[in-house]
Structure formats: structure tokens, C-alpha cells
C-alpha positions in Angstrom: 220.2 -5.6 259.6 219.3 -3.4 262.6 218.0 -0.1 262.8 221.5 1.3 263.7 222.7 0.2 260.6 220.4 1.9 258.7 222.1 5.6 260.2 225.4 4.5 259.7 227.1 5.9 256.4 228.3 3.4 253.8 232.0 3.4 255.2 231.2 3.0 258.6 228.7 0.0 257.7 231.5 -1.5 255.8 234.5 -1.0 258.9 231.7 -3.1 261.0 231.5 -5.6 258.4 235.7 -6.2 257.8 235.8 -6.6 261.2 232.6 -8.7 261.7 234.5 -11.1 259.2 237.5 -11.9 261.5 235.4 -13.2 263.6 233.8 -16.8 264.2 230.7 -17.1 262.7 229.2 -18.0 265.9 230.2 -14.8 267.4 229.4 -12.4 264.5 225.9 -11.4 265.6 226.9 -10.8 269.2 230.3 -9.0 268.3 227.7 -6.7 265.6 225.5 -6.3 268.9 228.5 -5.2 271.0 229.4 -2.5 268.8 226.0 -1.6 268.0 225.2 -0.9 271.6 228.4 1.2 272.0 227.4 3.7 269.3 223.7 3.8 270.4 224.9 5.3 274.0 226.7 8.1 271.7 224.3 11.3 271.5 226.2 12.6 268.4 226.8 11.0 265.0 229.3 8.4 265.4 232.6 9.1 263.9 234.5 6.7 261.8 237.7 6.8 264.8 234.2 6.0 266.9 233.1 3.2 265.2 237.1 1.8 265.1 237.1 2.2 268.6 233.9 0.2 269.3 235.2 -2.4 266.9 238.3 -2.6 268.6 237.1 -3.0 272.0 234.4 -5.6 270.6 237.8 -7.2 269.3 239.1 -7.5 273.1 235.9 -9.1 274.5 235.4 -11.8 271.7 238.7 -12.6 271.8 240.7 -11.7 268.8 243.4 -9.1 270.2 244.9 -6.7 267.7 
């Protein structure tokens, strides 16, 4: 678990990890890297619409279009 994760409230911890899950397993910890390194740049609080956004756009780079 990184440190990011540790901020993150319960709910956004758990939209990573449904979207984490459609992913390879090969690919999991760098798609969780991708998304954590989008919300680190953020100076507020993430947002849950944030955190669906960085998912999505980890989604596009892996791979597995919406």
C-alpha cells in the first residue's frame, strides 16, 4: 500500500481498487502508480469525479477503453 493510499478516504481507495481489478495482473501495480501520480500533482484533496478521472485516463494508457 503507498503512502497515497493512506489519505485517500475509504470510497476513493475502493473506486482504485474496482478498477485495479479489470486490469491484468501484470499491469495492476503500474496502472495503481499511474493514478497515484495523477492525484499526487493535485494540491487539493482529491475528489471522488478526480479519482474517476485519473482511473479513466489510467484505463486509456493500459489499454482497456471504456
Amino acid at each position: 500500500m503507498s503512502t497515497l493510499e493512506f489519505l485517500l478516504p475509504i470510497e476513493q481507495r475502493q473506486i482504485i481498487d474496482r478498477a485495479a481489478s479489470r486490469i491484468a495482473k501484470d499491469k495492476r501495480q503500474a496502472f495503481r502508480k499511474h493514478i497515484e501520480d495523477q492525484l499526487r500533482a493535485r494540491r487539493d484533496p482529491p475528489s471522488d469525479a478526480d479519482v474517476r478521472h485519473a482511473a479513466g485516463a489510467a484505463f486509456l494508457k493500459y489499454g482497456r477503453h471504456i
